[in-house]
C-alpha angles and dihedrals in degrees: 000000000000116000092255081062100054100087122090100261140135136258108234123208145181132151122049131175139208135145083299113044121045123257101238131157119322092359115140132201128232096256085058099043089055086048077066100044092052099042080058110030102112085056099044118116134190110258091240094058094044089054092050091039084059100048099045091045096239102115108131124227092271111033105129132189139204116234133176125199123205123023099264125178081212093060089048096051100034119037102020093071097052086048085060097049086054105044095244126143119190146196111257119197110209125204098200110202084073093065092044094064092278121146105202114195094221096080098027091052084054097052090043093063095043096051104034104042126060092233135356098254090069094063099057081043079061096036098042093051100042085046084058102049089046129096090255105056098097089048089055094035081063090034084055093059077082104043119110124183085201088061092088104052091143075067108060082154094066117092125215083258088053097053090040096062099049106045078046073048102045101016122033101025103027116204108297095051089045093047097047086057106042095051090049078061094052096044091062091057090057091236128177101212099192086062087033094064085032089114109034109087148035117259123229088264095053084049092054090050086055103054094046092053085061105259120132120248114210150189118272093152129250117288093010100241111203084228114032090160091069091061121101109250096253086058095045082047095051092047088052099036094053088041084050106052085026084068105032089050072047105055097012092239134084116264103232098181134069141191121199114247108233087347087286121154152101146192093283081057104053092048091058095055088052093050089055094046102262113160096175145050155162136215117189119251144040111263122158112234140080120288133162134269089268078064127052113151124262124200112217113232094235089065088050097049082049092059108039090037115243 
């Protein structure tokens, strides 16, 4: 393993594809997700004594973890069966207002431009020029004098369109405006939203299996906000309140562990998961300086693919 590696931290995955669930972007198959599993599999730990190993202060400079974001059906019918050939258990970070009949635009934008463009760069073309013509250009025009594409080197799979488009996303236009957009978008495509999402994420029952397989179930907040960090701190404690009790009605114990949707977090934030009882968390990424126990590092599985080759 290269010296940036040779630190305890976990991999972090989301999108997988097969015959049933599209490609996309960043989504790998399972030939390549065993390719990871096997690069690692002398440092890969359960999730349960990765977890120990972390709160008792005894990981060791290579102990790695699997961990999955999001609550995708993908992740369930893909990867957990090869988990399973191999003897794995993993750490799984659940947004909640998906289970409870939610259908949250994050996943379901993302679908929409894999499946209904022939590249992903047609859709920013799209994006990029609706976003023009609209009322809002000459607010992200100004928004864009602090946009740097250098600004997501933990991202080296990002392309100067990827990262574009989300600081335009996150940044420039904030969720209402983007939204307002984006589902314009959508409505032209005569799209049903509600069949259209039928096959993104787990359902409660998917959640609970996993638990009693052994896998750890943990806190991604509620609706999954891009930025979670620009909320005020009663908003980012009602996303991880409802998240919290949503899990532990669900499982009928308390989550103890949290990834950061989109790496986005503060202090407000970590105050808020100790107060509910939180004793481990993940960023996203692999920088190399000291953070606290809400923070070990995660490597995402593109950069991964990218070093061993796959």
């Amino acid at each position: 393993m290269r010296s940036l590696e040779i630190k305890p931290h976990g991999l972090m995955f989301h999108h997988f594809y097969n015959e049933k669930h599209c490609r996309g972007q960043g989504a790998i198959s399972i030939g390549q997700f065993e390719a990871v599993l096997t690069h690692y599999e002398k440092h890969i730990l359960s999730a349960e004594e990765w977890f120990n190993r972390a709160v008792s202060n005894s990981l060791k400079d290579h102990d790695i973890c699997l961990t999955f974001d999001d609550a995708l059906l993908c992740q369930y019918e893909v990867a957990l069966p090869v988990l399973e050939r191999y003897g794995l258990t993993a750490f799984w970070f659940v947004y909640s207002s998906v289970l409870d009949g939610g259908l949250e635009k994050l996943e379901i934008y993302r679908k929409f431009r894999t499946v209904c463009y022939a590249c992903i760069d047609d859709f920013y073309l799209d994006f990029f020029s609706r976003v023009k013509a609209s009322a809002y250009n000459d607010a992200v025009e100004l928004a864009l004098k602090g946009y740097a594409h250098d600004n997501w080197k933990y991202c080296p799979f990002y392309s100067p369109n990827d990262t574009k488009f989300r600081y335009i996303r996150d940044v420039a236009l904030g969720v209402d405006k983007y939204q307002e957009l984006m589902d314009r978008m959508i409505c032209e495509q005569g799209i049903d939203l509600a069949s259209f999402a039928s096959d993104l994420w787990m359902t409660k029952e998917h959640v609970r299996s996993l638990c009693a397989r052994g896998h750890v179930i943990g806190l991604h907040s509620h609706t999954h906000p891009t930025v979670l960090a620009d909320l005020p701190a009663t908003e980012q404690q009602k996303e991880y309140g409802q998240n919290y009790r949503f899990l532990r009605d669900l499982l009928g114990k308390s989550p103890e562990v949290v990834s950061h949707p989109c790496n986005s977090y503060n202090v407000e934030t970590l105050k808020i998961l100790a107060a509910l009882g939180i004793r481990l968390g993940f960023r996203a990424n692999m920088a190399d300086h000291q953070y606290s126990r809400f923070e070990f590092a995660r490597e995402d599985h593109a950069n991964v693919i990218r070093r061993i080759g796959q």
